[in-house]
LUMMIKE-250813 format. One line per 3 residues: for each residue x, y, z of C-alpha. Coordinates in pm, whole numbers, padded with zeros to 5 digits. Layout:
<sites>
X Y Z | ... $
</sites>
This chain:
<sites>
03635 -02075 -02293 | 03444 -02117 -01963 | 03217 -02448 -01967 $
02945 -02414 -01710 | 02772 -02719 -01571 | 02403 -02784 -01498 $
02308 -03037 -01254 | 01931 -03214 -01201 | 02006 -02993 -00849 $
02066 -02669 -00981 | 01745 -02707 -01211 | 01517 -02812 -00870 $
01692 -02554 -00662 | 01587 -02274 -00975 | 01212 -02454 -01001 $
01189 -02433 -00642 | 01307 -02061 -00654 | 01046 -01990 -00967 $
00772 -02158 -00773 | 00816 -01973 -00436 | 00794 -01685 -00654 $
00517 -01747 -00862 | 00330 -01812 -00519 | 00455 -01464 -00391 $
00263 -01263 -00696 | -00010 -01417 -00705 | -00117 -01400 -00351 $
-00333 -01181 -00242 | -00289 -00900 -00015 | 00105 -00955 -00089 $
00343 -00828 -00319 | 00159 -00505 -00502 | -00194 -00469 -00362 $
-00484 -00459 -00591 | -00546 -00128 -00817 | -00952 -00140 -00836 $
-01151 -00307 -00557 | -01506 -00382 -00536 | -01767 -00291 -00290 $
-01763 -00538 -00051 | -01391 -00518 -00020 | -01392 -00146 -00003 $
-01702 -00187 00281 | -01443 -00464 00497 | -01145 -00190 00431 $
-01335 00118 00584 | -01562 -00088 00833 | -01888 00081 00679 $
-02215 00006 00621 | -02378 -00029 00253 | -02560 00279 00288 $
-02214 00429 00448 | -02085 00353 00103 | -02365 00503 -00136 $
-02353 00811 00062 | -02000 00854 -00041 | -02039 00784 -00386 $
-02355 01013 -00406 | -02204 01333 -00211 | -01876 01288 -00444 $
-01623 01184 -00130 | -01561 00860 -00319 | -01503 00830 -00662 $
-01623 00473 -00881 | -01609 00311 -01204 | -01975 00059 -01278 $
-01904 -00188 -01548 | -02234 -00377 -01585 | -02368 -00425 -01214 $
-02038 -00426 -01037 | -01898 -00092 -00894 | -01497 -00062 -00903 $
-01328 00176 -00684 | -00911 00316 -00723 | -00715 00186 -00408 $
-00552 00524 -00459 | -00923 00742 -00397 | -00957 00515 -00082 $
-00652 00593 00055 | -00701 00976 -00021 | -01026 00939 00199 $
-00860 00791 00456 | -00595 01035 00449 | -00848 01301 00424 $
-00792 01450 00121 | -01094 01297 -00047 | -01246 01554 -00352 $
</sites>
């Protein structure tokens, strides 16, 4: 029978491991990007005006989700436009 010892070392080396990766996810714009972005980050992402933006939405380029007030759009659609494949 194999008897494997733990240390106070091996427990901060694994903490320090957990921790690095902990900070890894939830940063963002690392790891996996974001699924549904808002407005104002979809505006920064295209460089485009406000108006740019409703235009899109209204002429069908650019699909969007509105729960309450706030407008969601699918990283996937943008990236689609910018591909031009949009519709």
């Amino acid at each position: 029978m194999n008897v494997e010892l733990i240390t106070r070392e091996d427990l901060r080396e694994f903490k320090n491991e957990l921790l690095n990766d902990l900070k890894q996810i939830m940063q963002p714009g690392q790891g996996q990007s974001k699924k549904w972005l808002k407005s104002s980050e979809v505006r920064k992402m295209l460089n485009i005006s406000p108006g740019t933006l409703q235009n899109l939405r209204i002429n069908g380029t650019l699909r969007f989700t509105k729960i309450g007030s706030i407008m969601y759009y699918k990283l996937e659609d943008i990236n689609k436009v910018l591909e031009g494949n949009g519709k």
